[in-house]
C-alpha positions in Angstrom: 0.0 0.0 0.0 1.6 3.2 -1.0 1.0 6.8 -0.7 -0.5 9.0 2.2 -3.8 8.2 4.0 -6.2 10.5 5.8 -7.0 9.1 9.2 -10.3 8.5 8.2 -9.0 6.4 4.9 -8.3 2.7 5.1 -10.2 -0.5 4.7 -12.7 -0.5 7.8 -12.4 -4.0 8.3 -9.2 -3.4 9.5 -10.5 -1.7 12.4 -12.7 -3.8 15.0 -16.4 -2.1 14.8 -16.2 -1.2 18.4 -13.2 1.5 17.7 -15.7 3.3 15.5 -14.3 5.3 13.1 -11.5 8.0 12.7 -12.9 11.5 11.2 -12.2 11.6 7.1 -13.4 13.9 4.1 -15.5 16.9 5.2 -15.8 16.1 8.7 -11.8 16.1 8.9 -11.6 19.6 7.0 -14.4 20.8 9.3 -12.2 19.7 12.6 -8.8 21.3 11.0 -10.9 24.6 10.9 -11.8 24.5 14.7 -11.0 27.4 16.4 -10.6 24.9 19.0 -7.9 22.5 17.2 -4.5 23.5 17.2 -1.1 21.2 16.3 -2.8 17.9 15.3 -5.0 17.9 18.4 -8.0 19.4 20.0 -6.9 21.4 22.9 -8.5 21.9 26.4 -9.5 25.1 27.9 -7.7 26.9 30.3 -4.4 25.2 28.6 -3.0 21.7 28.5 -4.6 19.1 30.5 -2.8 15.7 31.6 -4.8 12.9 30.1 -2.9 10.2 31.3 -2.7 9.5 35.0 0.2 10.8 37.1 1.8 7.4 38.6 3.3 4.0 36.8 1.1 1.3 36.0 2.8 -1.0 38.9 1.8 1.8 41.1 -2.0 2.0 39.8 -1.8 -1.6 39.9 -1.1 -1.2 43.9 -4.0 1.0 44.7 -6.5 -0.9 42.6 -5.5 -4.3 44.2 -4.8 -3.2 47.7 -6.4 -5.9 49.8 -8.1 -3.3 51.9 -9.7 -0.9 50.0 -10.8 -3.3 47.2 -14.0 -4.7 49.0 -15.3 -1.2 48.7 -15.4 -0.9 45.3 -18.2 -3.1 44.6 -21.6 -3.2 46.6 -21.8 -5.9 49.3 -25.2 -7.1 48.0 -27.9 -6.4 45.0 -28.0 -2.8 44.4 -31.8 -1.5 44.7 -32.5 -0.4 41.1 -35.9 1.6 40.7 -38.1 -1.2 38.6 -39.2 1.6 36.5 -41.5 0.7 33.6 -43.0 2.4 30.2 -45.9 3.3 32.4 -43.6 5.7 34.7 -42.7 7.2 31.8 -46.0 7.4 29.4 -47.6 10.0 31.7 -46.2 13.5 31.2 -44.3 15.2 34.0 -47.0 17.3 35.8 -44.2 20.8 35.9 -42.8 19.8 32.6 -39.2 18.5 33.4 -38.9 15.1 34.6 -35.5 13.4 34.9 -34.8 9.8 35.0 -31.2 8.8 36.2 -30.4 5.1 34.3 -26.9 4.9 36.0 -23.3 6.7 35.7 -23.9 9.4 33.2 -27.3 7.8 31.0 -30.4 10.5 32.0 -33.6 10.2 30.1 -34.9 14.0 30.5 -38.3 15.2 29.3 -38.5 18.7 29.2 -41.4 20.9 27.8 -42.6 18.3 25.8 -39.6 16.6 24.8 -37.3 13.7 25.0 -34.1 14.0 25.5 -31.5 10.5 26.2 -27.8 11.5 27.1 -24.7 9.3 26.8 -27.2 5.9 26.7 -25.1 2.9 27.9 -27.0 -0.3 28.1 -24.2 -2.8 27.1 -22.8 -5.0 30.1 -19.3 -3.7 29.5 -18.1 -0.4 29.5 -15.2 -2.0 26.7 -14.6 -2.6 22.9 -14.5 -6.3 24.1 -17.6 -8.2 25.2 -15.8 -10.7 28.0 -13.3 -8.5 29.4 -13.2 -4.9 30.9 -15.4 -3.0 33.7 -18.7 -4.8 33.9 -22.2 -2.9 35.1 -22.6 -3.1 39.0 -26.4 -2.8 38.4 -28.5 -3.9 35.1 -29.9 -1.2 32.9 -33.4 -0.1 35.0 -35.5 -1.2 31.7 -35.2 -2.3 28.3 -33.8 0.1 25.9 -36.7 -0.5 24.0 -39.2 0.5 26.9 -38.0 4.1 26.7 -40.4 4.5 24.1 -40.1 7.3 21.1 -36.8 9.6 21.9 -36.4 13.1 20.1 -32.6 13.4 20.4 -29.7 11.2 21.8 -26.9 13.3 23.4 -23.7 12.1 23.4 -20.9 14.0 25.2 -17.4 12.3 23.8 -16.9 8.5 22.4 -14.9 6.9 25.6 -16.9 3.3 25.8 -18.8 4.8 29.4 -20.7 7.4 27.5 -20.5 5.9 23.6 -21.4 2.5 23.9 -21.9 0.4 20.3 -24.6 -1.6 21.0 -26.7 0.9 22.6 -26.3 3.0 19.4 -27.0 0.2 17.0 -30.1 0.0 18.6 -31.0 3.2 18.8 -29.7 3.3 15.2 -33.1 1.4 14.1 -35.4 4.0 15.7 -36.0 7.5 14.2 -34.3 9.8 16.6 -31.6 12.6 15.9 -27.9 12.4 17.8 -26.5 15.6 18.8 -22.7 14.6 19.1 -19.4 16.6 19.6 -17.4 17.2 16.6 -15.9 14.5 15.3 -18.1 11.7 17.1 -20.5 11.7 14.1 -17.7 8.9 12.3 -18.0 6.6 14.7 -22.1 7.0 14.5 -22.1 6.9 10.8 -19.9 3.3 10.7 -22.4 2.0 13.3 -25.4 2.6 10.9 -26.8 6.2 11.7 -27.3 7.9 8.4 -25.9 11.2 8.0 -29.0 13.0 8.2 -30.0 12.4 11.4 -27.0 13.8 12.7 -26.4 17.1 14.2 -22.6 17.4 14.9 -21.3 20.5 17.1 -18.4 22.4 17.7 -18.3 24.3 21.2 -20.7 26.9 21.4 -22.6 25.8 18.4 -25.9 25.4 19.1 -29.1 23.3 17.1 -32.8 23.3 17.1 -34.5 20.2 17.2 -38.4 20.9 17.7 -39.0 23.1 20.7 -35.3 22.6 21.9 -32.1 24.5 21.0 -29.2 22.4 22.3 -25.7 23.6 23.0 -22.5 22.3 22.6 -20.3 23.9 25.7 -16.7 23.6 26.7 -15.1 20.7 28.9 -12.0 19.8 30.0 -11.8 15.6 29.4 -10.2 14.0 26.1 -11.6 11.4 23.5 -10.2 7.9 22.0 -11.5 4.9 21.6 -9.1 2.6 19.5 -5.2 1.6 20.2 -4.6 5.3 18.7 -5.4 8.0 20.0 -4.9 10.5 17.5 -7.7 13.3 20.2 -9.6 14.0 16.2 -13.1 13.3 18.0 -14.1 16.8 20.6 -15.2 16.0 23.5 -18.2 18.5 25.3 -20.8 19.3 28.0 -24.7 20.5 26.6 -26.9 22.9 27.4 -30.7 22.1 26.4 -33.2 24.6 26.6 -36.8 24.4 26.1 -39.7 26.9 26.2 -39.6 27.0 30.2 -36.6 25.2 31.4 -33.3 24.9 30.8 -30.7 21.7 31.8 -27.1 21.2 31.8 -25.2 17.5 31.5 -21.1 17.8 31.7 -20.0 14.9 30.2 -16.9 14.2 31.8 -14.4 16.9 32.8 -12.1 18.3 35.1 -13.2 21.3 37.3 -12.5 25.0 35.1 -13.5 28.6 35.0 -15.6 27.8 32.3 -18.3 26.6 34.2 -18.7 30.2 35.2 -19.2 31.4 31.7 -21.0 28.9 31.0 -23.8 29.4 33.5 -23.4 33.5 32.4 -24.5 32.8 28.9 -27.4 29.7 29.4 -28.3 29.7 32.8 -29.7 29.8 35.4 -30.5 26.1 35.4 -33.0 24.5 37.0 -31.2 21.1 36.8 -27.4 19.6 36.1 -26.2 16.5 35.9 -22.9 16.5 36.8 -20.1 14.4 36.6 -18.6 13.3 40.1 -17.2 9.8 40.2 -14.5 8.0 38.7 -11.9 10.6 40.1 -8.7 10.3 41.5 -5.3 12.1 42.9 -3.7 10.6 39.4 -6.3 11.7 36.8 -6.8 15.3 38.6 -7.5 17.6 35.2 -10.2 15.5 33.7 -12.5 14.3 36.5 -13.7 16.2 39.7 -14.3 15.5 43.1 -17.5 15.6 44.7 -16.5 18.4 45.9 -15.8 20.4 42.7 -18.9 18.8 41.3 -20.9 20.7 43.6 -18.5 23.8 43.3 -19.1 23.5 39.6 -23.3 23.1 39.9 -23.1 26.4 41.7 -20.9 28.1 38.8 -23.4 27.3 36.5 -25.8 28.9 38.3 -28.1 26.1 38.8 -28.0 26.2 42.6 -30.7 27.0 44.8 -33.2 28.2 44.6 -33.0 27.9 40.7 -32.3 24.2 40.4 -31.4 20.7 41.8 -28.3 18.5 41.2 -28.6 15.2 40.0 -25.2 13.7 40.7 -24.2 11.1 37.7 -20.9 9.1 36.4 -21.1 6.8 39.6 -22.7 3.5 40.6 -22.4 1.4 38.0 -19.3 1.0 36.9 -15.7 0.4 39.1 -13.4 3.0 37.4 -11.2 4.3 39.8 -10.0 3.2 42.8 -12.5 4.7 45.7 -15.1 3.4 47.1 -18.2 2.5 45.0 -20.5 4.6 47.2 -18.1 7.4 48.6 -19.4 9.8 45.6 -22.8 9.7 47.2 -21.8 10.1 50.5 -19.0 12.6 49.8 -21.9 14.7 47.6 -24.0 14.2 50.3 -22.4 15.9 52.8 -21.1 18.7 50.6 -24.4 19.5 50.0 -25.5 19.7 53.3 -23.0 21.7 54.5 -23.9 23.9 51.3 -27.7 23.7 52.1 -28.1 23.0 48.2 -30.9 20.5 46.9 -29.4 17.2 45.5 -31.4 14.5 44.1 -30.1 10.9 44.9 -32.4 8.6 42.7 -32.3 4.9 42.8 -31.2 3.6 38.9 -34.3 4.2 37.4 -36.0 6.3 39.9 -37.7 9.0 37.8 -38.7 12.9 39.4 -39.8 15.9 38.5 -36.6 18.6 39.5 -39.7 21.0 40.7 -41.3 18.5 43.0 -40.4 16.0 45.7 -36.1 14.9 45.8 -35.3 11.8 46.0 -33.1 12.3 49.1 -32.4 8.8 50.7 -28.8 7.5 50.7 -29.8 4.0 49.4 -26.3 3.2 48.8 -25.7 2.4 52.8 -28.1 -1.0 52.2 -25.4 -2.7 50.5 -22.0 -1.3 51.5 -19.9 -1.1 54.9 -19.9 2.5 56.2 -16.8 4.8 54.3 -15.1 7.0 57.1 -14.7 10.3 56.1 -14.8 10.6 52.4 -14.9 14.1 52.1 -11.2 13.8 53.8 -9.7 12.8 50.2 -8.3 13.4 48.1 -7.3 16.8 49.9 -9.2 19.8 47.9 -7.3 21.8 45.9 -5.6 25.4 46.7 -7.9 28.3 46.7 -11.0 26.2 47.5 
């Protein structure tokens, strides 16, 4: 084979299914243009962040096998999942925005009429291979198919915890619309999703899709899904606003000023979902804490009394090395000594962000108690 290839060029078959596909053509001219894609690369704001964590693998290896903390990373028991059903959903939401948490970052939110499904992952493994790699902690609350119709499927980068293939294929036989990061829509388009129903964003480019206009915002994470990372495929949190109400998911990210900026130009908010599990000491610049999750919700102006936080990216899959539950109980107390209204929902467990929290911590019926999470990892300077 001779001559120079585009990274979207090649034989596909050459490239298991579950890598996707790299950005080619038009879509790779379109990235090269970003304001936002500089040296090869797209680049995070507020400068460089470190995508790859900060210790060796022997020491990662230490931490995720220590003998002590390693019972605490799974629950010691069935986790209570919400048994929700198509009836739960078929009746509108009475104040017109109804969320419905699924586990780690999938939310099925109706808002003013609408349906809107972020980053849906119903496969068993969060992993381009079927028997190996993190495995749910909790099944998916309901079929896939019980959702019922949905208007538009978010996605908020292509890692395998928020782009999962067979939940796409899936979704790929129905009529909905993706709204996907720049790039993303490759990986979409190998997987069966005709081009059409695609609406693929830059940051702060924004589309309508019925009564919704839906924003692609900054955040500070990085993308990859094959043996390459070649960081083509942008990775983003969304802003949807309807005729009364406005939301806000973050994808992943580490905590920024942007969130700031953010809330000056969409909010106020009268819900987030934000990430705050899967962090660690190692991978500070592309996850937060608990505690900057909450910092973060309050940037955005969604705090009270605008709006409730529905904490997400924890539960259902083991992907760093605290405990399972210490995201809830750390977000738990944060936001008590914050006097801010958090919604903890059982998988499943749908509410209306205007009515009644879900407020118990059900994650204490199947785990030992976890001294003092708030403790670590220390905060960082200035907070």
């Amino acid at each position: 084979m001779t001559g120079l290839r585009s990274p979207g060029s090649g034989p596909r078959a050459l490239r298991p299914a579950a890598f996707g596909a790299e950005p080619g053509g038009a879509r790779l001219a379109r990235i090269r243009r970003s304001p936002h894609f500089k040296d090869g690369v797209f680049q995070n704001p507020g400068g460089p962040a470190r995508t790859r964590p900060s210790a060796s693998a022997l020491d990662l290896a230490k931490v995720f096998l220590d003998k002590d903390t390693r019972p605490l990373r799974s629950p010691h028991g069935t986790l209570p999942v919400h048994p929700t059903t198509y009836a739960d959903l078929a009746e509108p939401p009475a104040t017109g925005l109804r969320l419905t948490w699924m586990g780690h970052s999938s939310v099925l939110a109706e808002i003013d009429g609408h349906r809107v499904l972020f980053d849906p992952v119903w496969g068993e493994r969060c992993s381009p291979f079927p028997f190996a790699g993190p495995k749910r902690l909790h099944p998916a609350p309901l079929p896939l198919a019980a959702l019922g119709p949905v208007d538009v499927v978010v996605i908020s980068h292509d890692h395998y915890d928020h782009l999962d293939l067979p939940t796409v294929k899936a979704l790929a036989g129905t009529d909905t619309l993706f709204a996907v990061p720049l790039g993303v829509g490759a990986h979409l388009e190998r997987w069966g999703v005709a081009p059409d129903r695609l609406r693929e964003l830059d940051w702060h480019e924004s589309t309508r899709i019925g009564g919704l206009t839906l924003t692609a915002t900054p955040a500070r994470h990085f993308c990859g899904r094959g043996l390459r990372n070649t960081q083509h495929t942008l990775w983003a949190s969304w802003v949807v606003a309807g005729e009364e109400h406005r939301i806000y998911h973050s994808g992943d990210t580490g905590y920024f000023d942007g969130f700031r900026e953010i809330g000056a130009a969409h909010g106020p908010f009268d819900a987030t979902m934000i990430q705050i599990g899967a962090y660690s000491e190692f991978w500070t610049d592309i996850h937060m804490t608990p505690q900057e999750g909450l910092r973060a919700h309050l940037d955005l102006q969604g705090g009270t009394p605008h709006g409730v936080l529905l904490p997400i990216h924890w539960a259902t899959f083991n992907l760093a090395p605290h405990a399972w539950a210490e995201p809830g109980e750390w977000t738990k107390y944060e936001a008590e000594e914050a006097g801010q209204a958090v919604a903890f929902p059982r998988p499943g467990e749908p509410f209306e962000a205007a009515g009644k929290l879900p407020g118990e911590p059900w994650w204490r019926t199947v785990t030992p108690p976890i001294a003092q999470p708030w403790r670590r990892p220390s905060p960082r300077p200035g907070y």
